[in-house]
C-alpha positions as CSV (number, residue, x, y, z in Angstrom):
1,X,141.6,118.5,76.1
2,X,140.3,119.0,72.4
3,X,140.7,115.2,70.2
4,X,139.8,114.0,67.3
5,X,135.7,114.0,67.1
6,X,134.7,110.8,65.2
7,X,132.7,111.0,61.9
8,X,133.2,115.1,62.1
9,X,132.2,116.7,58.8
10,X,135.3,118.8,57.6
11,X,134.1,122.4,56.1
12,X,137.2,122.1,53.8
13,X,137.7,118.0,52.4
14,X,141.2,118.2,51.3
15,X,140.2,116.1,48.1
16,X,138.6,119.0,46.7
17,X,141.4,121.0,46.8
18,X,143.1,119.1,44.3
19,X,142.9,119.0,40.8
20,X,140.4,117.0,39.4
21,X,142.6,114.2,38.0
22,X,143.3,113.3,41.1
23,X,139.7,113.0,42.6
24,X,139.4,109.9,41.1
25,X,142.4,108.6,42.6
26,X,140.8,105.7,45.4
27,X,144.5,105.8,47.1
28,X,144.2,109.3,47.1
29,X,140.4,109.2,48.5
30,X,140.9,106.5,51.5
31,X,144.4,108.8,52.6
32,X,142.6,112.7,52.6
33,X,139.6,111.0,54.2
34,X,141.8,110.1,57.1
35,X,143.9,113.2,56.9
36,X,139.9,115.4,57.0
37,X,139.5,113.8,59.9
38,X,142.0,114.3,61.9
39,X,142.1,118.0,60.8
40,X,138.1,118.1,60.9
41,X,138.0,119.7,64.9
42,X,141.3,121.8,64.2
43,X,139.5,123.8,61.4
44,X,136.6,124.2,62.8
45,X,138.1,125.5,66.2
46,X,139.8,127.6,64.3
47,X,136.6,129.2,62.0
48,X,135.1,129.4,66.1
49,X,137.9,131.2,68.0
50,X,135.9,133.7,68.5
51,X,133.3,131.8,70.3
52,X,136.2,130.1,72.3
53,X,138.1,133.0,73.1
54,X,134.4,134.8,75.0
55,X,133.6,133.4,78.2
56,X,130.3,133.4,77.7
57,X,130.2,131.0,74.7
58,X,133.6,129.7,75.5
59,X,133.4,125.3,76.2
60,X,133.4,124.9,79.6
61,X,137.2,123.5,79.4
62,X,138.7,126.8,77.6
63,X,136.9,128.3,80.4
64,X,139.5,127.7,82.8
65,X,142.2,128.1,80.2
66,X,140.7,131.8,79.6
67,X,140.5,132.6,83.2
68,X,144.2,132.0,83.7
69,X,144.7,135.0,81.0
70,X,143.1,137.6,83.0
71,X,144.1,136.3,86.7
72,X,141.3,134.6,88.1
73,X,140.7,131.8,89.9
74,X,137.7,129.6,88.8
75,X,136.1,127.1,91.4
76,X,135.4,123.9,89.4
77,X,132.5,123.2,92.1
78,X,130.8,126.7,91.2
79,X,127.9,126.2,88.5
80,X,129.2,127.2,84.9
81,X,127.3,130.2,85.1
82,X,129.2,131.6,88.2
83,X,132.4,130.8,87.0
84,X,131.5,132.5,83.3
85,X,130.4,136.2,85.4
86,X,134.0,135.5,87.1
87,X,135.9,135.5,83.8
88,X,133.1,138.0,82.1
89,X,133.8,140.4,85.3
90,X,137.6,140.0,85.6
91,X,139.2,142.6,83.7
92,X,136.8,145.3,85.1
93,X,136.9,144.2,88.1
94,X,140.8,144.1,88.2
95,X,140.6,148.1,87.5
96,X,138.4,148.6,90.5
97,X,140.7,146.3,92.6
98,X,141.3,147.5,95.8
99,X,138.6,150.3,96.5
100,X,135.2,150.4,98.0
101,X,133.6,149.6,94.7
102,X,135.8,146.6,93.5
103,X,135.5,144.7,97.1
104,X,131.5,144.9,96.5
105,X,131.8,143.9,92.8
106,X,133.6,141.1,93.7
107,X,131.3,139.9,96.8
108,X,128.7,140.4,94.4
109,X,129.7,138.0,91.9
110,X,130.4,135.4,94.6
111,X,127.3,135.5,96.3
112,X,125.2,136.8,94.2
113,X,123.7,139.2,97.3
114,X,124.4,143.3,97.6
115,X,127.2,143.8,100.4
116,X,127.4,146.4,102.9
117,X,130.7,147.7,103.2
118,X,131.6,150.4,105.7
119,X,135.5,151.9,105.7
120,X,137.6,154.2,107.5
121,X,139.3,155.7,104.8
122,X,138.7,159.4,103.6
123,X,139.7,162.5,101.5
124,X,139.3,166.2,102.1
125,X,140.9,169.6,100.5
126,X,142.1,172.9,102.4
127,X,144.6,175.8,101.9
128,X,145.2,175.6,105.4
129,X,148.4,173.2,106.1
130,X,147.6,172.3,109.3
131,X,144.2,170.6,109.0
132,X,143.8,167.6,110.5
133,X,143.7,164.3,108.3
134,X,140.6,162.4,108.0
135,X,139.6,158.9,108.1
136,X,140.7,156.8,111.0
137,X,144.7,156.4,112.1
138,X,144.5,152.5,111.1
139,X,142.5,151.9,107.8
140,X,140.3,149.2,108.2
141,X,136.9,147.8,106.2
142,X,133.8,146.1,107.5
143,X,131.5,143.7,105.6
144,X,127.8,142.8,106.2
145,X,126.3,140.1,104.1
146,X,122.6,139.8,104.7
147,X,121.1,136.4,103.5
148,X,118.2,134.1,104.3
149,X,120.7,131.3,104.8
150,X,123.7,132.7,106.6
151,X,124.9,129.0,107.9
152,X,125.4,128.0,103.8
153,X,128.1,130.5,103.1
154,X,131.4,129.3,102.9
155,X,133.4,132.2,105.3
156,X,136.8,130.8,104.7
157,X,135.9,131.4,100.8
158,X,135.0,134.6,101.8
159,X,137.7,136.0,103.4
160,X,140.2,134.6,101.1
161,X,138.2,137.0,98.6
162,X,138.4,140.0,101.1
163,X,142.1,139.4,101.8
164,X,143.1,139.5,98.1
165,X,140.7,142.6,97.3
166,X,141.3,144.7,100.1
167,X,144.9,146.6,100.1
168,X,147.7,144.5,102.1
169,X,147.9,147.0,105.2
170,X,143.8,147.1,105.8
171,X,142.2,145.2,108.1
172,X,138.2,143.8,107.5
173,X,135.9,142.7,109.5
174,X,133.3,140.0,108.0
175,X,129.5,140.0,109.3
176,X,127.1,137.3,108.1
177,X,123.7,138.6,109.3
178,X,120.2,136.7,109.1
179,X,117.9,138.0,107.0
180,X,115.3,139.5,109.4
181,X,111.5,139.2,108.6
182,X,110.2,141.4,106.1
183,X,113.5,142.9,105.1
184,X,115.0,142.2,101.2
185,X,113.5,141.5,98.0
């Protein structure tokens, strides 16, 4: 929560909006100091809103407060820069939500490691009426995650992830396969 920041410089002291008859004033000096700052960190979060409103240069408490506006969860327990890609990545991410290329964006962003994702689904065009549908009877979607430490990720987080990416009527499947020797970067 933003408070009052001790000593903060004001960009605007209220005394030297006033005429100059009152400058003088001491009353008048000792009450706009204490009225400066209090308003000191409102004015200059207000000449920053920008910077707070971009969740890259956002303070790390906005951050959350900017993730709830474009639906996304932020893990407190993720380093700063993770949870900045999430809110970065949202809106994008939201338009993609749902297909083969939003599941992987998303698994991407978690991990930080290139998913293979197999599915059943399909599309095909003929003039014949009569062709037979492709893709499999039951849609499904299978996950391979490939990583040098496959005992360190947190499957639970996982397929929470998968279950609110992947349409409500598709099943998944989640592999999380040892890196073997001399595969990856």
């Amino acid at each position: 929560m933003r408070a009052s920041v001790p000593r903060l410089p004001t960009p605007y002291p209220l005394l030297n909006q006033l005429p100059a008859l009152y400058v003088e004033d001491d009353f008048l000096q000792r009450f706009l100091s204490a009225l400066d700052e209090v308003l000191a960190p409102v004015l200059l979060t207000l000449d920053n809103l920008p910077a707070h409103l971009h969740p890259v240069t956002a303070p790390d408490d906005f951050l959350t407060w900017l993730a709830s506006w474009v639906s996304v969860e932020v893990d407190e327990e993720r380093p700063l820069t993770q949870r900045r890609a999430v809110v970065s990545s949202a809106v994008v991410r939201h338009r993609r939500r749902g297909t083969k290329e939003g599941l992987a964006a998303a698994l991407r962003v978690e991990t930080g490691l290139e998913p293979e994702i197999a599915e059943s689904g399909a599309c095909t065009w003929s003039a014949d009426p009569d062709v037979e549908l492709p893709g499999d009877e039951v849609p499904w979607v299978r996950v391979r995650l490939t990583t040098r430490e496959p005992d360190r990720m947190d499957r639970a987080r996982l397929e929470k992830l998968i279950t609110a990416e992947v349409p409500a009527h598709v099943r998944y499947e989640l592999e999380i396969l040892p890196e073997t020797e001399g595969a990856g970067p």
